[in-house]
N, C-alpha and C positions, 0 to 999 in steps of 0.2 A: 426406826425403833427396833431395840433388837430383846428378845427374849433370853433370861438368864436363868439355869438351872445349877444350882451344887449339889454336887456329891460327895459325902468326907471319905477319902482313904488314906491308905499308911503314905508315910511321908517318904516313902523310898519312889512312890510313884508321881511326884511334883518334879520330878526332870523329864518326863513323857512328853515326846510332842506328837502331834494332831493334823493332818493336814487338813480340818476340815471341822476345827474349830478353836476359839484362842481360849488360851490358858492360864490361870492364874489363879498360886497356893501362898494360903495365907498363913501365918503364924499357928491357926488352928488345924493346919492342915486339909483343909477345905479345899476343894479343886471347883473355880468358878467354871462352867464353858456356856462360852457366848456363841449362838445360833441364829443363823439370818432367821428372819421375822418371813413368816410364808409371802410371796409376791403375790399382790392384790391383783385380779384379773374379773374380765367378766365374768367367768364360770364361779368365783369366791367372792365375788363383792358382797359385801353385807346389806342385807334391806333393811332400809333406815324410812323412818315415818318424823314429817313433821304437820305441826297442825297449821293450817292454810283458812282463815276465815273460819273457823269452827268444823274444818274436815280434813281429817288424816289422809294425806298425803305420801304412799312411797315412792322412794326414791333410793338409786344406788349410785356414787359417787364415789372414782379414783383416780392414777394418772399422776401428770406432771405438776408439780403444785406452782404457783405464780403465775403472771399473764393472765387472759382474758380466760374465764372458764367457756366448753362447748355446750350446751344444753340440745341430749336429743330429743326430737316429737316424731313417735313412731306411724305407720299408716294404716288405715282402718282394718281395724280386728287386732292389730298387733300391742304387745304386754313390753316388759324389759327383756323379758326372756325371746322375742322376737326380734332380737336385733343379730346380725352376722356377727361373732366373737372377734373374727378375724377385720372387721371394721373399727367395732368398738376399742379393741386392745391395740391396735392401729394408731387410731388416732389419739389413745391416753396415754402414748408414750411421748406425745409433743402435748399434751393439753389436760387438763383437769376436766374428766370428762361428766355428765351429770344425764343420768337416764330416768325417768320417773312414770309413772303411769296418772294421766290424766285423773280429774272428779269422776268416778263410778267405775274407770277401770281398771281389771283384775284388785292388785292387792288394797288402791286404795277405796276410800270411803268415798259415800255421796252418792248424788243422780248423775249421770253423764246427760250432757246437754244436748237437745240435736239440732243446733245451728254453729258452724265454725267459727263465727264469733264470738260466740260464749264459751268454743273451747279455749278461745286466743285468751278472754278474759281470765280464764282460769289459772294459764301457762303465766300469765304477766305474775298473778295473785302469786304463785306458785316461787317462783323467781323471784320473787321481792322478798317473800315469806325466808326463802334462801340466805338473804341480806345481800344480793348479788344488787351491784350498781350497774355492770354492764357486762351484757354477755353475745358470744355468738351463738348463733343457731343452726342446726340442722334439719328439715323437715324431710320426710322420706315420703311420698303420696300424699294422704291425707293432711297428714303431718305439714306437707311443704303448703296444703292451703291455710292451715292454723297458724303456721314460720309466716307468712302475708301481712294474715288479720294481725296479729302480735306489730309487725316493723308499721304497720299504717296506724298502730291505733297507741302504741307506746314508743313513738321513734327512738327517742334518747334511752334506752334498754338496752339498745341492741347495736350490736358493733359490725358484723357479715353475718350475713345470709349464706347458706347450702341446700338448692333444692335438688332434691334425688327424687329425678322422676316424677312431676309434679306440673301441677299447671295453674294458667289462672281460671278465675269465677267462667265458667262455659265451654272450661276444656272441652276441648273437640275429642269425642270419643268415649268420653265417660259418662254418657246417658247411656250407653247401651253396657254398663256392668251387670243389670240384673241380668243380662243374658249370657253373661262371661262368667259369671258364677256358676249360673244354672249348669252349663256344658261344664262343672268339675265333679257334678252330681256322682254319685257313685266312685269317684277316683281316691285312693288312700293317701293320707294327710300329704304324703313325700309328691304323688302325681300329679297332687293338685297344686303342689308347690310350685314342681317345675313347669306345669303350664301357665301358671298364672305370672310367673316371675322370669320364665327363660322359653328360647327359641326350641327351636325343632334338630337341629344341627346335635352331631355327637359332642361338641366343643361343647357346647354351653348344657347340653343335659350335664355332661360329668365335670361343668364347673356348680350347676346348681344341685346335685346330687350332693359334693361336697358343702356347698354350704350348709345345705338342707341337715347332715352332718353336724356340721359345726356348732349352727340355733341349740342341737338338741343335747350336746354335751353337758350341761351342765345340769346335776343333778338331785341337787338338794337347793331349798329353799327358794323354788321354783314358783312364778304365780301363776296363779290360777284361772282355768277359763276364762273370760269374758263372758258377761252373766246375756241371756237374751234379752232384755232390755237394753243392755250397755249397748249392745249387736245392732238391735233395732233403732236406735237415736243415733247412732255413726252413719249407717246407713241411711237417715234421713238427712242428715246433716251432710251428707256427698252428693245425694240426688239432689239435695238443694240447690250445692255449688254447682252443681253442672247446667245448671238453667242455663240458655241463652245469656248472656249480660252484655250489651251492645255498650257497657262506659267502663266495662272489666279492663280492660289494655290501658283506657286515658287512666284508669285509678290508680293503676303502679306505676306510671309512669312520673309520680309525683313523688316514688321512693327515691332516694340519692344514693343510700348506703350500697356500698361494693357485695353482688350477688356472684355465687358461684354455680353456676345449672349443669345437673349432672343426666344423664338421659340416655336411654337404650335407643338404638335405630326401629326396633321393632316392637316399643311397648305397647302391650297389647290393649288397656283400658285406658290408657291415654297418650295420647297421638304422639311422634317425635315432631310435627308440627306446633305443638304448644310449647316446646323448646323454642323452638326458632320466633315464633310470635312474642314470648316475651324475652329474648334477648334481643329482639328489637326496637320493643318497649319499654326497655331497664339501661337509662344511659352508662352507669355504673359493673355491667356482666359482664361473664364471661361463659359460654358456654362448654363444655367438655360433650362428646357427642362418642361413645361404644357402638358400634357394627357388632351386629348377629348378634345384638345384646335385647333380651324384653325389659318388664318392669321392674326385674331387681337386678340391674344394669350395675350398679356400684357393690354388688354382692360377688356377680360374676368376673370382674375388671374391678377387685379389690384392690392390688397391691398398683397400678395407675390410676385409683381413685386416689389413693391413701397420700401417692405423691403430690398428684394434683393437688388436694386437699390440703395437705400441709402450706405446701408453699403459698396457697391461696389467703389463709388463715394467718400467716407469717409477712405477709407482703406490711 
């Protein structure tokens, strides 16, 4: 779509040309010039609300149009505005990409739920509400436990799977977040970033410092906190999932649809072990595996995510 502005002048100036926009004078003397339409990106997407079951819903959606849309689900505490630019804008150059905030958080409406299944419920509600027949998904953390719930409880939805950094019901290692948190007490937003999300090595601080970067570019039309309730039923809804579950591995192992696992070698609140356990369990996977990479492994090892990614998605 392109935007068109006139301006009438004397007719001595309808032979002008432009390298930097087309031109065309009319009988009236009118000088049309045609302007590329601004490129839709993360930082300008528009937030867009639809109604889901009786609750406003946003959502920002742009990208390649045709093919199977991506549908992100981001990880606990994270909004639309928490997603790496450099991912999102990535992957909507090959796909229709669709980022939204769950029932209660940031911009949308509702309670947020604190069991990951009623977050899956929501994400399907959400997606159908879309008119979308089939989609793939992405889940990043949290997100890749709700990416689960969703393929086990609406299989036909869903076309691939992408867990970033994620595990299943008992991940090893994700009982002890209240204490991974607590050790960022005091650290400013950027510290706690890079400890929670990247390694110790100069490499990955100033790949995560750059991202860190990136999240925050965009500056208008930004959502808003995550409310303390929202905060507190996310984080009951993870200490959930991390219970023990001794039939967690038989339960995915009943998925068919083609997984792609993304994973840092040194994620800090859940293990690189729960990679490897469920692409053992997932006849359908593939695993991608980053050295001196922690929990935002695909933020750090963007541009061999992005490829991996694509082609995985394109297969």
């Amino acid at each position: 779509m392109k935007a068109i502005k006139k301006f009438t002048i004397a007719s001595t100036l309808c032979a002008s040309l432009f390298s930097v926009a087309l031109i065309s004078c009319s009988d009236d003397n009118d000088l049309s010039v045609v302007q590329e339409a601004p490129v839709v990106s993360h930082n300008n997407a528009k937030t867009n609300f639809i109604n889901v079951k009786g609750t406003d819903f946003a959502y920002r959606s742009w990208g390649k149009e045709g093919g199977i849309p991506l549908v992100l689900l981001p990880g606990t505490g994270g909004s639309m505005d928490d997603w790496d630019p450099a991912v999102t804008d990535g992957l909507a150059k090959q796909y229709r990409l669709i980022i939204f905030d769950n029932k209660g958080v940031a911009s949308s409406k509702g309670t947020t739920p604190n069991t990951i299944q009623e977050m899956a419920n929501d994400a399907i509600d959400f997606i159908k509400a879309m008119n979308l027949s089939k989609v793939n998904i992405m889940g990043f953390s949290m997100g890749g436990f709700v990416a689960q719930r969703i393929v086990l409880t609406e299989p036909g939805l869903i076309n691939k799977i992408i867990l970033a950094d994620s595990g299943p019901k008992g991940a090893i290692g994700l009982s002890n977040l209240p204490n991974i948190i607590a050790g960022t007490a005091g650290l400013s937003p950027e510290e706690s970033y890079l400890k929670f999300g990247f390694t110790d090595s100069p490499s990955s601080i100033a790949a995560g410092k750059a991202s860190f970067t990136r999240v925050h570019l965009r500056t208008i039309d930004r959502d808003p906190a995550l409310s303390d309730a929202t905060s507190t039923a996310q984080f009951t809804a993870v200490l959930a999932w991390a219970m023990p579950d001794a039939s967690a591995l038989d339960e995915i192992k009943t998925i068919k649809k083609p997984f792609l696992i993304v994973h840092g070698d040194k994620d800090l609140p859940i293990a690189i072990q729960n990679a490897y356990n469920m692409k053992q369990n997932l006849d359908n996977s593939e695993l991608l595996e980053f050295s001196d990479s922690g929990h935002a492994a695909f933020y750090q090892n963007y541009e061999a995510f992005l490829a991996k990614a694509v082609a995985f998605l394109g297969q």
